[in-house]
C-alpha positions in Angstrom: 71.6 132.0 45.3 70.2 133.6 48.4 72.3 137.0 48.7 73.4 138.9 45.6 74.6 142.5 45.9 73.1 145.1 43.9 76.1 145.8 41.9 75.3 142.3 40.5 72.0 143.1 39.2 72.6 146.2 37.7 75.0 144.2 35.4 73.9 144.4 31.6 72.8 140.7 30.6 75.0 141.2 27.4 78.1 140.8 29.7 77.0 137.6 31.6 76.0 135.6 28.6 79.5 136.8 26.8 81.9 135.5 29.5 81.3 137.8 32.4 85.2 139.3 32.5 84.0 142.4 34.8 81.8 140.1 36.7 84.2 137.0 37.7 85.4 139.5 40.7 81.3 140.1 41.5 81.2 136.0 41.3 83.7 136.1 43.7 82.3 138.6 46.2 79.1 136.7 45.8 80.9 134.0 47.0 82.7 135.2 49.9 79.4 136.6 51.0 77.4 133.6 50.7 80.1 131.9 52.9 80.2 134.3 55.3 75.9 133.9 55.5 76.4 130.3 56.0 79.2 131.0 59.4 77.1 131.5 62.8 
């Protein structure tokens, strides 16, 4: 996973496990992030 922003982590559990609505946009941040890591 490698970089994961706070606002990630500070999620409840309860909202992962039950489809992670609020956190498909954190998913994609996550994402774009990671991408961005793997540019030189």
């Amino acid at each position: 996973m490698g970089i994961q922003p706070p606002a990630a982590s500070i999620q409840p559990p309860a909202t992962l496990a039950a489809g992670n609505r609020g956190g498909d946009g954190f998913e994609v941040m996550r994402r774009n992030r990671w991408i961005r890591a793997q540019r030189p």
